[in-house]
PDB file with one MODEL, atoms N, CA, C and O in Angstrom:
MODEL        1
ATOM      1  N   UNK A   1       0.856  -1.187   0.000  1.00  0.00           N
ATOM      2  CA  UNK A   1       0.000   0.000   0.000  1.00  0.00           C
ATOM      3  C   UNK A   1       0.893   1.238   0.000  1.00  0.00           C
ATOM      4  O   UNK A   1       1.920   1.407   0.657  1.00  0.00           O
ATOM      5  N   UNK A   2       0.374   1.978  -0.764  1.00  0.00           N
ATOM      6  CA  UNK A   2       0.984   3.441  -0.708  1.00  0.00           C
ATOM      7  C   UNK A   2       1.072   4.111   0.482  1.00  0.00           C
ATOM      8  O   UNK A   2       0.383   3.661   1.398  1.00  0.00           O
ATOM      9  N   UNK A   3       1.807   5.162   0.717  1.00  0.00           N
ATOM     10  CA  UNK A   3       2.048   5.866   2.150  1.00  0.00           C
ATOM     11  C   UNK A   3       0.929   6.793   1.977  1.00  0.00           C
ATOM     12  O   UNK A   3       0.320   7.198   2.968  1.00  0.00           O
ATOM     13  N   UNK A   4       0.589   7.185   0.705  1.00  0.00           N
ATOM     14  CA  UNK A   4      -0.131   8.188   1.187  1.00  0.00           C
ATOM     15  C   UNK A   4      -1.892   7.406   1.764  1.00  0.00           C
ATOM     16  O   UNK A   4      -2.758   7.805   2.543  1.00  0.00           O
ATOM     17  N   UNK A   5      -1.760   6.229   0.939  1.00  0.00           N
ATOM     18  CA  UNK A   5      -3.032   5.932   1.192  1.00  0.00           C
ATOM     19  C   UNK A   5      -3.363   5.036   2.698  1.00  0.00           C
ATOM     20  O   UNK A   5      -4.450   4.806   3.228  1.00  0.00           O
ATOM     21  N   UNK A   6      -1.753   4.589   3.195  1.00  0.00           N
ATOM     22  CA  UNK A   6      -2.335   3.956   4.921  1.00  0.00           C
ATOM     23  C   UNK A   6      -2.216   4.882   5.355  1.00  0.00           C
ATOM     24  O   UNK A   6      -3.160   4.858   6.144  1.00  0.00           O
ATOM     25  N   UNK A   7      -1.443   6.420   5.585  1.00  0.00           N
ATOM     26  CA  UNK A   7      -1.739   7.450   5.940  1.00  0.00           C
ATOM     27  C   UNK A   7      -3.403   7.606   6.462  1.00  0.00           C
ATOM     28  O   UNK A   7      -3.935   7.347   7.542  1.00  0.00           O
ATOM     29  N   UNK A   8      -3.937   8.144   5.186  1.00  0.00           N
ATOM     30  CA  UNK A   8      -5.490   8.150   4.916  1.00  0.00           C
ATOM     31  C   UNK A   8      -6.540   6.856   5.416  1.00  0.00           C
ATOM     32  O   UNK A   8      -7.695   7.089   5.774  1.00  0.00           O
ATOM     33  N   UNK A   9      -6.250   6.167   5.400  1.00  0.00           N
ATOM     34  CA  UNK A   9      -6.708   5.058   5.771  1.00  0.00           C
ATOM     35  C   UNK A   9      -6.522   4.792   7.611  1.00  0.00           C
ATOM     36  O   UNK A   9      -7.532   4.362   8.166  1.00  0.00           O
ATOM     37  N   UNK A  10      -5.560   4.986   8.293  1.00  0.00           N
ATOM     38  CA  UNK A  10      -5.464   5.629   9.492  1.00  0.00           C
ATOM     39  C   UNK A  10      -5.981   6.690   9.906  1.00  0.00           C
ATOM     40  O   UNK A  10      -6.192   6.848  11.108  1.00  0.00           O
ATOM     41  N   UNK A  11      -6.318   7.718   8.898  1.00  0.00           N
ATOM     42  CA  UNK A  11      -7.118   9.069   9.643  1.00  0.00           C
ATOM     43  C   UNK A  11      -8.523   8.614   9.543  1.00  0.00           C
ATOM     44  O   UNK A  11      -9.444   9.001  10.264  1.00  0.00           O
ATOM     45  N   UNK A  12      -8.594   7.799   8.630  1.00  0.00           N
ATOM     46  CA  UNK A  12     -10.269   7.498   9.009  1.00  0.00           C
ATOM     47  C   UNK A  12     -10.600   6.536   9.856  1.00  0.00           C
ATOM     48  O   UNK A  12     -11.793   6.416  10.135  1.00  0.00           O
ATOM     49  N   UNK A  13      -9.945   5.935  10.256  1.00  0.00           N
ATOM     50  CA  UNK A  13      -9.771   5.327  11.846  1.00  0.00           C
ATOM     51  C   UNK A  13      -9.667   5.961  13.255  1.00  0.00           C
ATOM     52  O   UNK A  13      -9.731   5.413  14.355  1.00  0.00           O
ATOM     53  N   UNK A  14      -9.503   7.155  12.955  1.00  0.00           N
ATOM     54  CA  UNK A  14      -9.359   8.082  14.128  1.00  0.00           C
ATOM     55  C   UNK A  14      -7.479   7.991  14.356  1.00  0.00           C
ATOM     56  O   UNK A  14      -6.831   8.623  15.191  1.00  0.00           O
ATOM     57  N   UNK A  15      -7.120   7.330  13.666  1.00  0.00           N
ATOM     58  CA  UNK A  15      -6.036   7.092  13.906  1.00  0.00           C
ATOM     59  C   UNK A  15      -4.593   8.372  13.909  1.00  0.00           C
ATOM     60  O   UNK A  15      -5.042   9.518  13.869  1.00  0.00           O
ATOM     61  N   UNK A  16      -3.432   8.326  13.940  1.00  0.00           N
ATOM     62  CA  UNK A  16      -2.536   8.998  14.148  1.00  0.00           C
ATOM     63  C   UNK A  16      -1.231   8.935  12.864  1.00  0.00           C
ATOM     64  O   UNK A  16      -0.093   8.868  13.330  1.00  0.00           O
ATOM     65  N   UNK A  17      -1.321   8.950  11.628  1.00  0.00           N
ATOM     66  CA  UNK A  17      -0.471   7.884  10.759  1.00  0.00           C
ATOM     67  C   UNK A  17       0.997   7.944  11.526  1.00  0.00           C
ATOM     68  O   UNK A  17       1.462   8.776  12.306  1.00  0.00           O
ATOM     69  N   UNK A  18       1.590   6.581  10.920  1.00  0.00           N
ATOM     70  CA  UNK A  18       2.481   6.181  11.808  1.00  0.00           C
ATOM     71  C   UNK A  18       3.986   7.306  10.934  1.00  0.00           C
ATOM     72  O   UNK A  18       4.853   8.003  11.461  1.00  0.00           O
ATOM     73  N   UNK A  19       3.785   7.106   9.949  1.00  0.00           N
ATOM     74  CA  UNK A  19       4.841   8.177   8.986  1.00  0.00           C
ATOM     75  C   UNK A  19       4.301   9.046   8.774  1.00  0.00           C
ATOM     76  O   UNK A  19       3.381   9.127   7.959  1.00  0.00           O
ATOM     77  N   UNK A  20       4.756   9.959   9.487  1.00  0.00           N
ATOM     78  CA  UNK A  20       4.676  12.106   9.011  1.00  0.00           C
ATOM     79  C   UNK A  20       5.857  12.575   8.309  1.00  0.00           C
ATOM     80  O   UNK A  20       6.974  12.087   8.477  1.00  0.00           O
ATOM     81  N   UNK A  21       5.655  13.292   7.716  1.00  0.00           N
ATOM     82  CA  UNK A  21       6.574  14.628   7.286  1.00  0.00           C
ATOM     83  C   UNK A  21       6.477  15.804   8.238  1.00  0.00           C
ATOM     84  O   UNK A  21       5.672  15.808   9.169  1.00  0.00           O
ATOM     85  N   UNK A  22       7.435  16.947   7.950  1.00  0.00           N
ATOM     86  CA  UNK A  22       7.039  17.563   8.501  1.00  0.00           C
ATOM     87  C   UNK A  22       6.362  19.327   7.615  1.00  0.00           C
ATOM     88  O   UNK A  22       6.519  19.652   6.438  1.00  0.00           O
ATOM     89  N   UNK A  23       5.889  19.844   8.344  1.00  0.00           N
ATOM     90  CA  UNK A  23       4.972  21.024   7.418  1.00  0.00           C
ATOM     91  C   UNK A  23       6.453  22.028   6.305  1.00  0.00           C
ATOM     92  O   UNK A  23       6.201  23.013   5.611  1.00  0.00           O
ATOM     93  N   UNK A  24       7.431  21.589   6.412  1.00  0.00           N
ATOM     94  CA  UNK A  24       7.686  22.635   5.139  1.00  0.00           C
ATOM     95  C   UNK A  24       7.962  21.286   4.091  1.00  0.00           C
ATOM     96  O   UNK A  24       7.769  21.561   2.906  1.00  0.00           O
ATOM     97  N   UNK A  25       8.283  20.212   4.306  1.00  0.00           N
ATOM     98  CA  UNK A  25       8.099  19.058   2.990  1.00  0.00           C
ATOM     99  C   UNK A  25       7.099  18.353   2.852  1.00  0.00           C
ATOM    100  O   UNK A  25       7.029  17.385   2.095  1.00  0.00           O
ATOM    101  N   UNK A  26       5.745  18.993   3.961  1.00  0.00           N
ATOM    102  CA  UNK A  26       4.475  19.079   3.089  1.00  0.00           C
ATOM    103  C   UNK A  26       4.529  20.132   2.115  1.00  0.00           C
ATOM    104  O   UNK A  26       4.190  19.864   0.962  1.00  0.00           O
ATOM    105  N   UNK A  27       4.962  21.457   2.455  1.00  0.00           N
ATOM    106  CA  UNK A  27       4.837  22.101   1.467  1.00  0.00           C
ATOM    107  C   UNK A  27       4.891  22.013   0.084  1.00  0.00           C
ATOM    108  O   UNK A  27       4.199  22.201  -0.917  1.00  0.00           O
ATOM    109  N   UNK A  28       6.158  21.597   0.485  1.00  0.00           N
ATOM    110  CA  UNK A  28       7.103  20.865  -0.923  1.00  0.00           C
ATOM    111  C   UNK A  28       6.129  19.864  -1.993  1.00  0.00           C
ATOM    112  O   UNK A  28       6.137  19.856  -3.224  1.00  0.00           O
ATOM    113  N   UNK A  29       5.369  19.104  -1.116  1.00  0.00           N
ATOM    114  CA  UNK A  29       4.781  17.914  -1.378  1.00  0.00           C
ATOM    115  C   UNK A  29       3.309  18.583  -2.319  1.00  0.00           C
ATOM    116  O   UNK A  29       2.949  18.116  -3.399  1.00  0.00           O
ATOM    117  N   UNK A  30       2.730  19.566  -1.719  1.00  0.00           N
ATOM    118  CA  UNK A  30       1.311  19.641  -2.083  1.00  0.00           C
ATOM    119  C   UNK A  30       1.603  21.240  -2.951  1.00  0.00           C
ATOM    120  O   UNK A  30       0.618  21.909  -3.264  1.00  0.00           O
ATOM    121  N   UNK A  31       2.949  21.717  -3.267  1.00  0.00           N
ATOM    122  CA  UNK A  31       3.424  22.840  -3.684  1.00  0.00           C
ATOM    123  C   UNK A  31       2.757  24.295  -3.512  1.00  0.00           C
ATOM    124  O   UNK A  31       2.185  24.900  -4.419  1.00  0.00           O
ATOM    125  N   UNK A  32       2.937  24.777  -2.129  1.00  0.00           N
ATOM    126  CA  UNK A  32       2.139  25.658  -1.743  1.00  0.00           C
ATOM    127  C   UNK A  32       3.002  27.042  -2.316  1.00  0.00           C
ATOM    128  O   UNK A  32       2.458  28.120  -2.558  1.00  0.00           O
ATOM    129  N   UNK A  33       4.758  26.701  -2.508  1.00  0.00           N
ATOM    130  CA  UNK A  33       5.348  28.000  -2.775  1.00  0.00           C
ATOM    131  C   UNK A  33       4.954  27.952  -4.356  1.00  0.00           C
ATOM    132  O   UNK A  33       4.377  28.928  -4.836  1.00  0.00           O
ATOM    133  N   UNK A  34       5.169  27.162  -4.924  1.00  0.00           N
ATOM    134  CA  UNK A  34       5.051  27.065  -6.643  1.00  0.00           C
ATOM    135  C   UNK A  34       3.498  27.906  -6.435  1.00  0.00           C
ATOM    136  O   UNK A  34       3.514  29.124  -6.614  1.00  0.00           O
ATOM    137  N   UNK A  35       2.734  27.518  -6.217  1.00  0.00           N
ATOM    138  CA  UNK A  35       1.567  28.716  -6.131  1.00  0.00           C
ATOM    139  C   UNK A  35       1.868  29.668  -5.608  1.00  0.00           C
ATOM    140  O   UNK A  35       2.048  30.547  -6.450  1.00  0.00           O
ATOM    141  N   UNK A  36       2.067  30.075  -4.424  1.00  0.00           N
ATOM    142  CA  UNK A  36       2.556  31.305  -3.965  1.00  0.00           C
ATOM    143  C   UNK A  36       3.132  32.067  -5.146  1.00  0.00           C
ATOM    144  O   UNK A  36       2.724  33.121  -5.634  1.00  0.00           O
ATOM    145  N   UNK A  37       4.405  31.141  -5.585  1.00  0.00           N
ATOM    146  CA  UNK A  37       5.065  32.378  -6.788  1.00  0.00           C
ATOM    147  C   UNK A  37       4.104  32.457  -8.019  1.00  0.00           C
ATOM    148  O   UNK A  37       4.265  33.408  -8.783  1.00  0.00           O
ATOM    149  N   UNK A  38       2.928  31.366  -8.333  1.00  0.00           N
ATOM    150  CA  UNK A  38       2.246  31.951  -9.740  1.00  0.00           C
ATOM    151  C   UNK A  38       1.020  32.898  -8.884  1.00  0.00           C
ATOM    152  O   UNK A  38       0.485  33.695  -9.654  1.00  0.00           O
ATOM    153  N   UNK A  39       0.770  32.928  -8.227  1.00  0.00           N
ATOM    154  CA  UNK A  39       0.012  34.245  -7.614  1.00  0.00           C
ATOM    155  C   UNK A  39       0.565  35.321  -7.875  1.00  0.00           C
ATOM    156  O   UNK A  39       0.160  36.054  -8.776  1.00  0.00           O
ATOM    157  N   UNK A  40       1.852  35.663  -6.929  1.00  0.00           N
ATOM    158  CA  UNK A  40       2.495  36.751  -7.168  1.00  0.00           C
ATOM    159  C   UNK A  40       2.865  37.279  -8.533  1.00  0.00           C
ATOM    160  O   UNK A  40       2.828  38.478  -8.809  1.00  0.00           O
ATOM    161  N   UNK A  41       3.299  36.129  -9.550  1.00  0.00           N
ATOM    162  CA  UNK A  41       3.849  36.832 -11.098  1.00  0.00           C
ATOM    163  C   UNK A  41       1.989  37.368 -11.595  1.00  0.00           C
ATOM    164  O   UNK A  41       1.778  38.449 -12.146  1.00  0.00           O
ATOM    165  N   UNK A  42       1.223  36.689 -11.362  1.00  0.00           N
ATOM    166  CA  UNK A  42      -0.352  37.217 -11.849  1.00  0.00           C
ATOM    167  C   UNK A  42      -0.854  38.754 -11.396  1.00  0.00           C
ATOM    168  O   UNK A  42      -1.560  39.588 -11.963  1.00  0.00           O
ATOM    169  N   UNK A  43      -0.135  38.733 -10.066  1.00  0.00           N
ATOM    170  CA  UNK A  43      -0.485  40.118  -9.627  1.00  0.00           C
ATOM    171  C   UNK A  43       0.332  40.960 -10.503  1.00  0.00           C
ATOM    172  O   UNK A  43      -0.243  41.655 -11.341  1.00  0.00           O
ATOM    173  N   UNK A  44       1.968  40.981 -10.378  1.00  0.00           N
ATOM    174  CA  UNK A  44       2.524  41.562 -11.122  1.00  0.00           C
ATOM    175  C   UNK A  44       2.343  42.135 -12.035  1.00  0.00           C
ATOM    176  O   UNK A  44       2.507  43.345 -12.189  1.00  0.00           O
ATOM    177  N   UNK A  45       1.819  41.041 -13.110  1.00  0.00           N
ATOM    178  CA  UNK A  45       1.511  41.195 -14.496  1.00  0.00           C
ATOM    179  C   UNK A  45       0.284  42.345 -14.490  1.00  0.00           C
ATOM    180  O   UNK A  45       0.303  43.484 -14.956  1.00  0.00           O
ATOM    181  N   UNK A  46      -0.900  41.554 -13.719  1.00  0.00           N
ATOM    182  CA  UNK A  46      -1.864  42.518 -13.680  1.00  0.00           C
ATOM    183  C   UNK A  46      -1.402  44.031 -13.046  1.00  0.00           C
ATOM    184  O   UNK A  46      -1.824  45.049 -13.596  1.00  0.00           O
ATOM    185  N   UNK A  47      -0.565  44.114 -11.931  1.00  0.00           N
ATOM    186  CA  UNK A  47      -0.312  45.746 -11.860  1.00  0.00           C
ATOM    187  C   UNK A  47       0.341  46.004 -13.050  1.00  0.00           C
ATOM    188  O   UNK A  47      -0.230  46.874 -13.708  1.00  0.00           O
ATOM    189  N   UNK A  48       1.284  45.574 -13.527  1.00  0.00           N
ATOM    190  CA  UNK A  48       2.249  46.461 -14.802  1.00  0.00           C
ATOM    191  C   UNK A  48       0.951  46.632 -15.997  1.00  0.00           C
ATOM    192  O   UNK A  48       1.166  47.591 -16.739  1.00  0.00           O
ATOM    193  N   UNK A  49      -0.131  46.000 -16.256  1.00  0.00           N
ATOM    194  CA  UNK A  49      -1.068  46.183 -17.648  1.00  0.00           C
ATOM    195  C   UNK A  49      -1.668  47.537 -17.039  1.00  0.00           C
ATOM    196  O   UNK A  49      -1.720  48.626 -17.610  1.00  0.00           O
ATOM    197  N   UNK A  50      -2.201  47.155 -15.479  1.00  0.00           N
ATOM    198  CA  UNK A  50      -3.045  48.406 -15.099  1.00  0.00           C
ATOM    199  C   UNK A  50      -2.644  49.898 -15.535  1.00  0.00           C
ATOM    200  O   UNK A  50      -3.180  50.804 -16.174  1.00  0.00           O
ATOM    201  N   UNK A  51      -1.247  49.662 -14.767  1.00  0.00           N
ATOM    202  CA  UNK A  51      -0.484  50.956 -14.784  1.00  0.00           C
ATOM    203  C   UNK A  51       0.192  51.497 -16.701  1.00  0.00           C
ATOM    204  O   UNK A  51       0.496  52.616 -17.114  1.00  0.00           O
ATOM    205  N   UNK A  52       0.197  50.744 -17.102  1.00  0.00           N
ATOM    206  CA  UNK A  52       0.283  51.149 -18.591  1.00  0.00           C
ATOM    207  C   UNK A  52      -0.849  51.391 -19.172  1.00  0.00           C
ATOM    208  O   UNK A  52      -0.764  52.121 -20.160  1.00  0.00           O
ATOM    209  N   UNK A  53      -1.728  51.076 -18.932  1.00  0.00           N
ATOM    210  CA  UNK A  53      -3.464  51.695 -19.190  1.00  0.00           C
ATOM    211  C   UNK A  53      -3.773  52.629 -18.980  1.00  0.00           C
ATOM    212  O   UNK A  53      -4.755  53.120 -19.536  1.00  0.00           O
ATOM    213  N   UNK A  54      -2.951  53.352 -17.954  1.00  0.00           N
ATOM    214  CA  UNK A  54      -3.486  54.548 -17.031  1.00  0.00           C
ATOM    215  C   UNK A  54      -3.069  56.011 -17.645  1.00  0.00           C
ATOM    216  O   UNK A  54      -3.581  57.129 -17.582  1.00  0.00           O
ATOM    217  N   UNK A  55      -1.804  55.429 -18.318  1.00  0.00           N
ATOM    218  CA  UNK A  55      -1.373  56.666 -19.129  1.00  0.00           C
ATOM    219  C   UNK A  55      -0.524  57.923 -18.197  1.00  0.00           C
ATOM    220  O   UNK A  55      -0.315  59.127 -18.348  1.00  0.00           O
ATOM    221  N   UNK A  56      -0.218  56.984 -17.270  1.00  0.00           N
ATOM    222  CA  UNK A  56       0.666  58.219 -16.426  1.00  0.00           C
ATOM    223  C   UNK A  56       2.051  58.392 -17.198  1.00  0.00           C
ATOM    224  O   UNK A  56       2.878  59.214 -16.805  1.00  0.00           O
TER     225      UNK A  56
ENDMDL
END
């Protein structure tokens, strides 16, 4: 069985899984910075169109 799935299979037991990671190679795992940075380049983008629209 996969880790992730006796993991899961233990939480629905009430259980505790016996193998953790810990929260920044969850991060890694479920890629919270890789979003973080395509958020940020979206904002970016969207301020630099705004501000060239504006005609200042």
């Amino acid at each position: 069985m996969h880790a992730m799935q006796a993991a899961l299979s233990q939480l629905s037991t009430g259980q505790t899984p016996a193998q953790r990671v810990s929260f920044g190679v969850l991060r890694d795992i479920v890629g919270f910075d890789a979003h973080d940075a395509l958020l940020a380049s979206y904002e970016t983008s969207y301020e630099s169109s705004y501000d060239a629209g504006r005609g200042d």
